[in-house]
C-alpha positions, 0 to 999 in steps of 0.5 A: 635591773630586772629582766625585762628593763635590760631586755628594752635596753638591749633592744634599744642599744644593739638596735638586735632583736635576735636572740641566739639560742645555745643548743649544743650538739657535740656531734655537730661541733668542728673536730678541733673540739673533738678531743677537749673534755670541755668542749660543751662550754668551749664551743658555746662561749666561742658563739656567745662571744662571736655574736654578743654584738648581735644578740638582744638575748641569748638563750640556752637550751637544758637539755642540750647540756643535761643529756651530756653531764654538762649541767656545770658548763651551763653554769658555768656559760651563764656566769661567763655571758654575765661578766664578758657580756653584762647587759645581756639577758639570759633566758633557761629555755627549760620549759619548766610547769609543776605542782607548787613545791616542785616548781618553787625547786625549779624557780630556785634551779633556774635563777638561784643555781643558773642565774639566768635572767629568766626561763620559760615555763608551760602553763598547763597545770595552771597559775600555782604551778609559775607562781614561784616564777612569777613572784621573782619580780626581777626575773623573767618568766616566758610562757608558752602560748602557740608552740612552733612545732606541728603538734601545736595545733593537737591541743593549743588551738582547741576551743575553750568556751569559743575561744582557742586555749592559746588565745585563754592563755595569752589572755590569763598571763597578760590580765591576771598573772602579770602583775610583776611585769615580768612576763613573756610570751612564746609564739612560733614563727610557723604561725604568723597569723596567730602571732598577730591575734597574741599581739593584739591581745597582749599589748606590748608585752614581749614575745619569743619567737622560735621557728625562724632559720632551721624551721623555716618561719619567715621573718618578715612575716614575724616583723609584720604580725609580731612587732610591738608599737614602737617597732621592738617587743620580739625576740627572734631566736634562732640556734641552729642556723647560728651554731652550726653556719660552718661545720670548720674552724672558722665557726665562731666567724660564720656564726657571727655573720649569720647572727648579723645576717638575721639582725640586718634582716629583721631590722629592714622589715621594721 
């Protein structure tokens, strides 16, 4: 089953258009981790296994792992979401881009020694730089269009040829890099009238949307501009109001309430 096929399915079946996000900061953590050499992996298969029931996606972060030595937990996390969770994708969030030869390492690194369902990509250095991506038709490809962050505007909403670059880009992926159907795109919460016009430009193609939780985007704006024809099409990550709901032993449980907290709510604006 290719990425986005289980990606509908999980929509439909978990009635969940939340995607967890797994960023772990050990600092953060509850100290009855604080002695356990495995405490990346232990903490984040804690969360992922709390809120399965919730998640349309769950969505590691690299970095989170690679700043700590802990890409084999990552791996390791993958394999177990993939056996206690099947049916559940998993989306690198690594936001790879590169020249064609080193992309064709990263294609490999994410879905050959992660087995991640899909990752996501920048798009600056043009279509060869994701072609190794995208030519894996059962994976996912999740390319970013309009960032969350406040520096997206530096560049994204520039005008190319009367245009914002972010609308050329949403546009190149859905007309012309597309033709695996295994495309996604990235827009912030932080920018729901941005979020409308990708929409109307992409169809139903689904689209990952951070900024909810911690950065401060609002759902029912997301819902409004964002949702597909059939009320789905959005993955709604948030990761450190998730993680981090209690700082104590009952983590694991706080974590799962706001999963399901952030599900209910979507869920009423659709």
């Amino acid at each position: 089953m290719n990425f986005i096929t289980a990606l509908k399915n999980r929509w439909s079946s978990a009635n969940s258009l939340v995607c967890v996000g797994l960023d772990p900061e050990p600092a953060k953590f509850p100290a009855k981790f604080g002695t356990d050499p495995d405490a990346i992996f232990a903490f984040c298969r804690d969360i992922a296994d709390a809120t399965a029931d919730y998640a349309c996606c769950f969505k590691p972060q690299i970095a989170h792992f690679a700043a700590h030595g802990a890409e084999d937990a990552l791996q390791r996390l993958i394999a177990h979401i993939h056996a206690t969770h099947p049916g559940i994708p998993v989306i690198l969030d690594a936001k790879r881009g590169d020249i064609g030869s080193t992309a064709e390492h990263y294609a490999a690194e994410a879905f050959d020694r992660y087995d991640a369902d899909a990752v996501t990509a920048n798009p600056y250095l043009g279509r060869d730089s994701v072609q190794p991506f995208l030519d894996r038709a059962d994976k996912g490809i999740v390319i970013l269009c309009h960032t969350s962050n406040p520096g997206a505007r530096d560049f994204q909403e520039l005008d190319v040829g009367g245009k914002p670059l972010y609308l050329r880009v949403a546009a190149t992926v859905a007309n012309k890099w597309n033709a695996n159907g295994n495309c996604a795109l990235v827009v912030g919460a932080t920018f729901p009238e941005e979020l409308a016009q990708v929409r109307m430009l992409v169809g139903d193609m689904p689209l990952l949307i951070p900024g909810v939780g911690a950065q401060g985007g609002d759902v029912a704006a997301v819902v409004r501009n964002g949702r597909s024809s059939d009320g789905s099409g959005l993955m709604i990550s948030s990761s450190r109001a998730i993680l981090y709901a209690s700082g104590g032993d009952d983590h694991a449980q706080a974590a799962r309430n706001a999963t399901k907290a952030l599900c209910d709510e979507i869920n009423r604006y659709r």
